[in-house]
DRENLUMPA-9383 format. One record per residue (C-alpha): residue in one letter; x, y, z. Coordinates in Angstrom, 1 decimal. Layout:
# DRENLUMPA-9383
A|X|Y|Z
...
# end
This chain:
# DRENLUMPA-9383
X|-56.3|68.2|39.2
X|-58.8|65.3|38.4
X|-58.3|65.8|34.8
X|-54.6|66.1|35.1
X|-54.4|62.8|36.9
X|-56.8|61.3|34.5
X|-55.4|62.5|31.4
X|-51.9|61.5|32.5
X|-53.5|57.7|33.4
X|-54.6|57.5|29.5
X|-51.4|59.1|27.9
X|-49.5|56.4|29.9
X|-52.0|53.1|29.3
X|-51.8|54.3|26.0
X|-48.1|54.7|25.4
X|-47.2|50.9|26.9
X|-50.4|49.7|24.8
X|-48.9|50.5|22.0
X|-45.2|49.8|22.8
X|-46.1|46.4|23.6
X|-47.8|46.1|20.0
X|-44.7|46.9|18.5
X|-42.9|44.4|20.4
X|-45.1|41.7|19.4
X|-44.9|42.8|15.9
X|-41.2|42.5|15.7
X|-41.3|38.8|17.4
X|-43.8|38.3|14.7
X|-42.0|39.1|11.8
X|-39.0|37.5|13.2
X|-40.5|34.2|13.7
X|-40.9|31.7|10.9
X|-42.0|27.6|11.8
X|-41.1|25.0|10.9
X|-43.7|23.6|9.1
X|-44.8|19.8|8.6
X|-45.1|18.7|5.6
X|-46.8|15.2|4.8
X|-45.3|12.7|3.2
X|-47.4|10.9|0.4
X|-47.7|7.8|2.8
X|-48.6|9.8|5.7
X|-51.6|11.7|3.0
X|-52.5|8.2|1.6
X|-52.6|6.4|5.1
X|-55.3|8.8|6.4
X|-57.3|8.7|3.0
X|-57.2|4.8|3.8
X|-58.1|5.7|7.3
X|-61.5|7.3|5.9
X|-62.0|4.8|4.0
X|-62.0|1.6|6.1
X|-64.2|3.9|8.6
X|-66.4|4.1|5.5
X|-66.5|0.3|5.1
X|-66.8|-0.4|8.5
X|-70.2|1.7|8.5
X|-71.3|-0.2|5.7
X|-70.6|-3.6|7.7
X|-72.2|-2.4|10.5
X|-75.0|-1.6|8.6
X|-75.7|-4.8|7.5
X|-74.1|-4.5|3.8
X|-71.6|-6.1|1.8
X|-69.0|-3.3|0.9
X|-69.2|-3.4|-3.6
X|-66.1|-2.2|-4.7
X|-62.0|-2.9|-3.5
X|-60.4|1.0|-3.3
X|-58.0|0.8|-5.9
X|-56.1|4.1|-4.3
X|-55.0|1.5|-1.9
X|-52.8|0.1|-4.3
X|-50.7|3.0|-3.9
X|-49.4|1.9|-0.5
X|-46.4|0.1|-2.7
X|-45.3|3.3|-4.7
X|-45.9|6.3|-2.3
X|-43.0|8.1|-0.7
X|-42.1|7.6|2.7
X|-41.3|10.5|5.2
X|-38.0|12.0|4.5
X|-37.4|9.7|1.5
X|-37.1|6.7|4.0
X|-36.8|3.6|1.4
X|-39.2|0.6|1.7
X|-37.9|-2.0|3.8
X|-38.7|-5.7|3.6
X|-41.0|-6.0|6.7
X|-42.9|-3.2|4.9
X|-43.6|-4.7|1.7
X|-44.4|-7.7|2.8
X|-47.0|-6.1|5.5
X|-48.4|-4.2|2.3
X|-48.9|-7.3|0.0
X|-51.0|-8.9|3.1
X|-52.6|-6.0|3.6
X|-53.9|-5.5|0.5
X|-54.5|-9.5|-0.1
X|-56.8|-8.6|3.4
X|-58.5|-6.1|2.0
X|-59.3|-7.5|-1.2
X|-60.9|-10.6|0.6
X|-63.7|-8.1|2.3
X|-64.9|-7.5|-1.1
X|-64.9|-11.1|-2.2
X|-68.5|-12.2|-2.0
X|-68.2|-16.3|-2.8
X|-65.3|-16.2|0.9
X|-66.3|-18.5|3.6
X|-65.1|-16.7|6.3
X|-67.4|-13.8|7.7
X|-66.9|-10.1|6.6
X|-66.5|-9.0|9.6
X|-63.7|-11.0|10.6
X|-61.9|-10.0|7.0
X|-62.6|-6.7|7.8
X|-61.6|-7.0|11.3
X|-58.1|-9.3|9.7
X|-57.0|-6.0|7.0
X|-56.5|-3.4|10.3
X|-55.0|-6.3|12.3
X|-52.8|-6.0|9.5
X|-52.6|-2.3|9.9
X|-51.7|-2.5|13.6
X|-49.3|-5.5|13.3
X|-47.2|-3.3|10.7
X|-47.3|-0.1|12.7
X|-45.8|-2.2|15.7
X|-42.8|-2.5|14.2
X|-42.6|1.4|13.1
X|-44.4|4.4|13.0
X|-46.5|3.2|16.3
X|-48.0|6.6|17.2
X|-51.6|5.6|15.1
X|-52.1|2.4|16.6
X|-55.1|3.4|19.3
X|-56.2|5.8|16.3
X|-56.5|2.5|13.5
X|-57.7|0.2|16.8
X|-61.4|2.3|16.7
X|-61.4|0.9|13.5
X|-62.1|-2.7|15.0
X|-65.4|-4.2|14.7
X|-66.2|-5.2|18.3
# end
């Protein structure tokens, strides 16, 4: 009778084992996402994002950063999320921002490097406030203290 009630036990925890498999299977197949896609803005903003991280090592480290990051330069020609078209407030944020980050790289400037750093994601920040303001604590690490 042990065996029975054991055998029975294993034929049943094995039939729901596997039912429940194929229900999760179906729900599987069934289910496709959404996915996210990144814009060419969003990709170049988080290369720049590396980048100024990059530079602001360098600073820290006592070193004048050598050479402006041309890629930058693609701020004024990427696409926007969903096709979004370039507004005035944007462009003229980009053309400060880049005028901001070319000044960290000239060496002959009177003001310090850290504060031109510090100026180009001020920039960042003060743009973001007026859209897209989910990265601002992310770009605020970038900060020299």
């Amino acid at each position: 009778m042990k065996y029975f009630t054991v055998l029975c036990s294993l034929f049943l925890f094995s039939c729901t084992s596997s039912e429940k498999n194929e229900v999760s299977n179906e729900v599987d197949e069934k289910f496709v996402p959404d996915m996210y896609v990144a814009s060419e803005m969003t990709l170049l903003m988080r290369s720049m994002y590396d980048v100024n991280e990059d530079i602001k090592k360098e600073i820290q480290a006592g070193n004048t950063p050598s050479e402006f990051p041309k890629e930058f330069l693609k701020i004024f020609t990427a696409k926007l999320t969903d096709d979004k078209p370039y507004n005035d407030t944007f462009k003229a944020f980009s053309k400060v921002y880049v005028d901001n980050v070319r000044a960290i790289f000239e060496n002959d400037n009177e003001i310090p490097l850290k504060n031109r750093y510090n100026n180009a994601i001020n920039t960042c920040i003060s743009c973001h406030t007026t859209e897209c303001v989910g990265p601002i604590p992310r770009i605020e690490k970038l900060l020299i203290n």
